[in-house]
N, C-alpha and C positions, 0 to 999 in steps of 0.2 A: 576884361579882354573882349575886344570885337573886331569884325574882318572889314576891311575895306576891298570892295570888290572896284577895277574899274572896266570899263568898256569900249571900246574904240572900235569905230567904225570910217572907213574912207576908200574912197573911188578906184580899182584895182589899177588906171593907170598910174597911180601914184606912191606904190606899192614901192618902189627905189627911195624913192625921196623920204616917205617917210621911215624906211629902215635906216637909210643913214640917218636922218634925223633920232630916233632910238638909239644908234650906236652912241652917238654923242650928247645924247641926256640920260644913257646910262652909264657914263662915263664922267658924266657932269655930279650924277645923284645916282652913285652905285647902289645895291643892297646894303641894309644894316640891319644886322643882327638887332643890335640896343633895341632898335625900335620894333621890331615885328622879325617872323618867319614869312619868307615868300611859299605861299602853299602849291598855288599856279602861278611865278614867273612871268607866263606869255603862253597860251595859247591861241593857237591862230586856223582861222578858219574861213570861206568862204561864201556870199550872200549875193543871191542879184541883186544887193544892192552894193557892192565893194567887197572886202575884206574885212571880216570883223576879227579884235584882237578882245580875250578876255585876262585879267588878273585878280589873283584871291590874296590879301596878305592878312594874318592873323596878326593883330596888337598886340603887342607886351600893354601890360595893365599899366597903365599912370601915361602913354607914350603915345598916344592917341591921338593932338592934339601935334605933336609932334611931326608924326607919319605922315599922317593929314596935310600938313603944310609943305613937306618936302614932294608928295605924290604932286600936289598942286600947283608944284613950281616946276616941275617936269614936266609934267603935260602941255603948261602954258608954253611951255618949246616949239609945242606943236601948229599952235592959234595961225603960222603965217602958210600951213600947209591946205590948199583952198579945195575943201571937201570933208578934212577932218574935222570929225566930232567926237566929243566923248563924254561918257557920266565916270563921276564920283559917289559912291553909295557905301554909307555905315550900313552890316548886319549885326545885328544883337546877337551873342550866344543864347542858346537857348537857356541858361542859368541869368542871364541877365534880364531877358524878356519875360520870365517866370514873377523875376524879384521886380518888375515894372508893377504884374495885377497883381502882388503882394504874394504872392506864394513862396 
């Protein structure tokens, strides 16, 4: 089991367009249980430099690879939104980073 955090960041004028575009790629690629718990959904907060959104989702174990490709087929909804950016980032549980130095 590990979390896929993602990130987003984009220009506050653009703040409309990219919620509907959210509506209709979570609409597109709802939550799935199968795959993961959403831990943080969508939080949203504000930056001089735009709007930054965060999301945490915890893996079901073997589904990772899964998760991963649905998160990154949603996002790419976003590519024609001119400003937005964002990361994709695996965390290791701390049980899986342990068993990484062997312990």
């Amino acid at each position: 089991m590990s979390y896929i955090f993602t990130t987003s960041l984009y220009p506050s004028d653009k703040a409309v367009e990219v919620t509907k575009k959210y509506v209709e790629a979570i609409t597109k690629y709802p939550p799935d249980d199968s795959l993961g718990t959403q831990l943080v959904p969508a939080a949203v907060t504000t930056t001089l430099q735009g709007i930054k959104v965060i999301g945490i989702i915890e893996v079901k174990k073997g589904k990772f690879e899964d998760q991963m490709n649905k998160i990154q087929n949603m996002m790419a909804m976003f590519h024609s939104i001119q400003g937005f950016e964002y990361t994709v980032e695996r965390y290791a549980t701390v049980e899986e980073a342990m068993k990484i130095i062997g312990m």
